[in-house]
C-alpha positions in Angstrom: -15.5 -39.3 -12.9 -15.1 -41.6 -9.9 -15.3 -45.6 -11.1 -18.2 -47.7 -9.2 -16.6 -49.2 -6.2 -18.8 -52.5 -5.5 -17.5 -52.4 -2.2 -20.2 -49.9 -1.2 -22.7 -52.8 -1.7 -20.3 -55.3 0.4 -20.7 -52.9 2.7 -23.8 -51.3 3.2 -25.2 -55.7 3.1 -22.8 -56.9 6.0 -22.1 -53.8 8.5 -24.8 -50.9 7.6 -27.7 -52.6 7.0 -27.4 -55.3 9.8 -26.4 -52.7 12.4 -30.1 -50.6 10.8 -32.1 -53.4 11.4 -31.2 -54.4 14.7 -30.0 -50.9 16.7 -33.4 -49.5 14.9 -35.8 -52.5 13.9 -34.9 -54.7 16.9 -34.3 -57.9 14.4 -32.8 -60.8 15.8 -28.8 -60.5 15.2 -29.0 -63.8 13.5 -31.6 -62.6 11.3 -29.9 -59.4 10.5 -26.6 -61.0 9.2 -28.6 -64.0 7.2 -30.6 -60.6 5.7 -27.5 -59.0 4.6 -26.0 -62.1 3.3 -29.3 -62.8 1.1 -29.4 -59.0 -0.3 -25.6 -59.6 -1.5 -26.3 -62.6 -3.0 -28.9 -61.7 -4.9 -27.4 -58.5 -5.9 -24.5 -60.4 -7.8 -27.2 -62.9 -9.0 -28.8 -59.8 -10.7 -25.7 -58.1 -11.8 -24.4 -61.2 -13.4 -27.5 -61.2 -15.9 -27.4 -59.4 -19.0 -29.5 -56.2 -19.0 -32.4 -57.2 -21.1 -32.8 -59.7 -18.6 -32.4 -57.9 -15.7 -35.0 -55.2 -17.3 -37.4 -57.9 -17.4 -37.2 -58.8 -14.2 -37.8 -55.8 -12.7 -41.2 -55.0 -15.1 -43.8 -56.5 -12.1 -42.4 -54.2 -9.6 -41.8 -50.8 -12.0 -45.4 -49.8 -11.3 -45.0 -49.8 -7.8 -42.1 -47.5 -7.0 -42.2 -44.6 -9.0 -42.6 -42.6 -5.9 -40.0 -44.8 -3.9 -37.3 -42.4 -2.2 -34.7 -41.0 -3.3 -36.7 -39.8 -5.6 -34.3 -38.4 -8.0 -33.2 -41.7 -8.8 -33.8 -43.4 -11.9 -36.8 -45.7 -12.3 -35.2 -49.1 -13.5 -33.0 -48.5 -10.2 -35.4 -48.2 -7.7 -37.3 -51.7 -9.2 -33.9 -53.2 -9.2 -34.0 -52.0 -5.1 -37.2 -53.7 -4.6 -36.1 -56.9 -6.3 -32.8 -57.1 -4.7 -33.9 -55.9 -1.6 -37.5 -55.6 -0.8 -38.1 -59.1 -1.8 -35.2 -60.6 0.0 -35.3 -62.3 3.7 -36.1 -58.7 4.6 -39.5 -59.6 3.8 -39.4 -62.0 5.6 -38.7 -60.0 8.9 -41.4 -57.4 7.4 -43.8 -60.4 7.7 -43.0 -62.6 10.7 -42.6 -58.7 12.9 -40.0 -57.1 13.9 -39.4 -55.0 10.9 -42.5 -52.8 10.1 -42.2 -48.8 8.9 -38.2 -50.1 9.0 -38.2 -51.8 5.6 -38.1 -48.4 4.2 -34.9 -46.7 5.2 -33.6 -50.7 4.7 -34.4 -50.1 0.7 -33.9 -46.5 0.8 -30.8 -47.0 1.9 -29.4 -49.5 -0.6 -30.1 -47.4 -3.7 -26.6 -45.9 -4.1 -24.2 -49.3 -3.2 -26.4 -51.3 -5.3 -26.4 -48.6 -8.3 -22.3 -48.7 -7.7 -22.1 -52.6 -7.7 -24.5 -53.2 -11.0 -22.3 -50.6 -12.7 -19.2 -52.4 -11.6 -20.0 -55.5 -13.0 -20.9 -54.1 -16.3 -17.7 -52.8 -16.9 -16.2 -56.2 -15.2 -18.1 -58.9 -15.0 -18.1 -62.0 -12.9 -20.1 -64.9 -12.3 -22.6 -65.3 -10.0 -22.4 -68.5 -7.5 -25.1 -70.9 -7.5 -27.7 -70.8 -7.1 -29.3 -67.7 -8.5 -32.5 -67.1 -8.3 -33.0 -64.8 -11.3 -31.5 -67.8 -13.5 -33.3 -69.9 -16.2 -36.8 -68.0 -15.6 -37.6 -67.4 -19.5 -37.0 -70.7 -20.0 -38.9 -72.5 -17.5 -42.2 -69.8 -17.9 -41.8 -68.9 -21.8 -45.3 -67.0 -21.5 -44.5 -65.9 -18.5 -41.2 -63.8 -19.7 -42.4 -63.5 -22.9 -45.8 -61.0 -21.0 -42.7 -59.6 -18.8 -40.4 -59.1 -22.0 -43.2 -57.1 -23.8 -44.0 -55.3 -20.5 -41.1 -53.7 -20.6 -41.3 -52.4 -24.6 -44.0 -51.1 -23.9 -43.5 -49.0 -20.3 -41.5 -46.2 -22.3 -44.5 -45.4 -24.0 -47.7 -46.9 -22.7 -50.6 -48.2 -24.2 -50.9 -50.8 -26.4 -47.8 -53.6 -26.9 -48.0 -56.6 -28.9 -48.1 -59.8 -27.3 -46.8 -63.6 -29.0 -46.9 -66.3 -26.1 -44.9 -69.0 -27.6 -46.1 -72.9 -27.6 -45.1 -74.6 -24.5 -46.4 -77.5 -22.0 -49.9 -76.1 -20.1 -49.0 -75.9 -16.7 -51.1 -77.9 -14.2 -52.4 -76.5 -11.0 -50.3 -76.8 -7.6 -50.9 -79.6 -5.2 -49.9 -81.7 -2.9 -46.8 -80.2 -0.4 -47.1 -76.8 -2.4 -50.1 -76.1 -1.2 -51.1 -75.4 1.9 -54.6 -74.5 3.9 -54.4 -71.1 5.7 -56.6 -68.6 7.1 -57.8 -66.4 4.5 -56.2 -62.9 4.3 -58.1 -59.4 4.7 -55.7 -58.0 1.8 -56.5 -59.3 -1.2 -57.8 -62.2 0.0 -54.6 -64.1 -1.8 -51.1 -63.7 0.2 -51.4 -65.3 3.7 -47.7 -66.1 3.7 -44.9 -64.3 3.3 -44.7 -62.6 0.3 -41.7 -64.8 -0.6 -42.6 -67.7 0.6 -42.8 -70.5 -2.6 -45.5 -72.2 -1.5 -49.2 -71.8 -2.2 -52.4 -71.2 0.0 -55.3 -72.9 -1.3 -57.1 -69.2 -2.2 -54.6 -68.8 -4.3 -54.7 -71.9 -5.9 -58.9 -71.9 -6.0 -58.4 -68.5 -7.7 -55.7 -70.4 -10.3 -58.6 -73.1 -10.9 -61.3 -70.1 -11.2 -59.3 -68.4 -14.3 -58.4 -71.7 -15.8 -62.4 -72.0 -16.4 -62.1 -69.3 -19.3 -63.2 -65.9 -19.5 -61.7 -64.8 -16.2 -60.1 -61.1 -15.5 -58.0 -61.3 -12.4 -58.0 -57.4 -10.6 -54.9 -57.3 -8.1 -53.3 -53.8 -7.0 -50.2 -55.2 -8.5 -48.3 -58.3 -9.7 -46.5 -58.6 -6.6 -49.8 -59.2 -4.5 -49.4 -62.6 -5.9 -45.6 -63.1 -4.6 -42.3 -61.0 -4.1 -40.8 -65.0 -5.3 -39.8 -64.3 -8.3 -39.6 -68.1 -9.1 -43.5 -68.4 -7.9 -44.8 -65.0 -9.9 -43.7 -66.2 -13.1 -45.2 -69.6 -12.4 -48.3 -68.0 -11.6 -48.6 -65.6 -14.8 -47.2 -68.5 -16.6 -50.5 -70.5 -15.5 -52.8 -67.6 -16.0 -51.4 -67.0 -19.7 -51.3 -70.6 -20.7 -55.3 -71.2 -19.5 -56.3 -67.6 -21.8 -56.5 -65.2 -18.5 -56.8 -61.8 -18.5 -54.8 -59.9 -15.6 -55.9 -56.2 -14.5 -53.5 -54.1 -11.5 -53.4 -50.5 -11.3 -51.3 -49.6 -14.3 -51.3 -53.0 -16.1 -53.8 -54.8 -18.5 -52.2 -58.6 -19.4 -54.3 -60.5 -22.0 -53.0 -63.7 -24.4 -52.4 -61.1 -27.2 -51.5 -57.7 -25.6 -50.2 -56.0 -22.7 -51.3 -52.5 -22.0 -49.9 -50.0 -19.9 -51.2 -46.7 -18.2 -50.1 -43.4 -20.3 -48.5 -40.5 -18.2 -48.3 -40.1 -14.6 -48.9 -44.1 -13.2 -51.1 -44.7 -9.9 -50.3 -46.1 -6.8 -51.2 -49.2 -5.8 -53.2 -49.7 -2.8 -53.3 -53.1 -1.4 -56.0 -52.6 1.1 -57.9 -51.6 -2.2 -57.2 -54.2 -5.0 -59.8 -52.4 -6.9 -59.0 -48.6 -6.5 -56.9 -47.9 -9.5 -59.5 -50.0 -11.8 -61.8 -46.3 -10.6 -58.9 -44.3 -12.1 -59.0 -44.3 -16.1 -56.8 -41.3 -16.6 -54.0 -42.3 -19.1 -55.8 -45.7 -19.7 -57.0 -46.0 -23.7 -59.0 -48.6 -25.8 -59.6 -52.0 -24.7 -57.3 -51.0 -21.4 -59.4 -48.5 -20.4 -62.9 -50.8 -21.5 -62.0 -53.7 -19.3 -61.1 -51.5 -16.0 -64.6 -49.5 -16.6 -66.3 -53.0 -16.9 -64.0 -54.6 -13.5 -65.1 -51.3 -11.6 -69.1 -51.7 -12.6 -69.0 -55.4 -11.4 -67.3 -54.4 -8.3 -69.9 -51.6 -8.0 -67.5 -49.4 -7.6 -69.4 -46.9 -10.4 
């Protein structure tokens, strides 16, 4: 059996994926290189985490690629594409233009090197330079990886998992520099930046002081409708847990005291239709399956 060669990563980040995305993409050399660069980086940041903690990081994406080419490969893989990839400066080309149908042969592309580099590192590790962006999450949004943490026990499976938020500080709103006034977006009506950009539009933040109230479901295709950051998504679900917030996407249920998670074959998200899979209860069971019925009734959508 051939031992993973990380150099397939090194690679496929500064000559093949540069030369994709500006013979085919027509991205700004400059852009292109600074892409690459960013993908590498965060690939080592990821494969310098234990596994647990890489697992957890990839359980707000999971839901979203399951159908993500190649399709033979395994699941956890193609999240760990999307986090290393997907939500890199390549979003940020996806968003500013010049890289539209593009971004999927970029992440297609990068399954292979990046499967050879993780396995690499397991067998020899190495530390990643700072900073990494993957670093020091549980313990800056406890409920926040502790929601993620029992996410991912309970994916194998589905349905019901326990959840235990642990005591911490409640997290105030954003303000000031963070947050920013925008035109309001047609999708979602939350995102009007780029989906990695830290800071906050004030929808977002009026939908923050909305579930803080009490008694508040959120509905969002997925978890990364909120932000691709992963810094910013775990602030956000850290928020939303700490004020008592229920969270509903397409395959997901997040309360204070349980995570659910939809049994069988999952369903896409649709983020033109935050709502849609809340219309699909296939595979959904007991209070999962109560509180998307209810969601799709307010919405009209029965």
């Amino acid at each position: 059996m051939t031992a993973p060669d990380p150099t397939h990563m090194v690679k496929f980040c500064r000559d093949v994926l540069p030369s994709m995305l500006t013979e085919a993409c027509d991205v700004d050399e400059d852009l292109a290189r600074r892409i690459g660069d960013d993908v590498l980086q965060r690939a080592e940041a990821l494969a310098a985490l234990p596994q647990r903690e890489q697992d957890v990081l990839i359980a707000p994406f999971v839901e979203e690629v399951f159908d993500h080419e190649p399709l033979a490969s395994p699941l956890d893989l193609k999240a760990k594409v999307t986090l290393v990839v997907r939500n890199s400066l390549l979003e940020q080309a996806h968003h500013d233009g010049p890289l539209d149908s593009g971004i999927i042969p970029a992440t297609e592309y990068a399954a292979g090197p990046l499967s050879h580099l993780l396995a690499a590192r397991r067998r020899q590790p190495i530390a990643a330079q700072d900073p990494n962006p993957f670093a020091g999450l549980a313990g800056r949004y406890p409920r926040a990886w502790a929601c993620l943490d029992a996410l991912t026990d309970t994916f194998a499976d589905g349905g019901r998992g326990p959840l235990r938020l642990p005591s911490a500080p409640t997290p105030s709103l954003p303000c000031g520099d963070e947050v920013v006034t925008a035109p309001p977006s047609a999708d979602d009506a939350v995102t009007v930046f780029s989906a990695i950009d830290p800071r906050f539009d004030q929808g977002l933040v009026d939908l923050l002081g909305k579930a803080a109230e009490g008694d508040f479901v959120l509905c969002t295709s997925a978890l990364s409708r909120y932000s691709r950051n992963s810094e910013k998504l775990h602030r956000i679900l850290e928020f939303l847990l700490a004020h008592r917030a229920t969270i509903l996407t397409t395959n997901y249920l997040i309360r204070p005291t349980d995570v659910w998670v939809r049994r069988g074959r999952l369903v896409k998200p649709d983020s033109s239709k935050p709502f849609a899979g809340a219309l699909d209860t296939q595979g959904l069971a007991g209070t999962h399956r109560k509180v998307a019925e209810s969601v799709a009734a307010q919405h009209g959508l029965r």
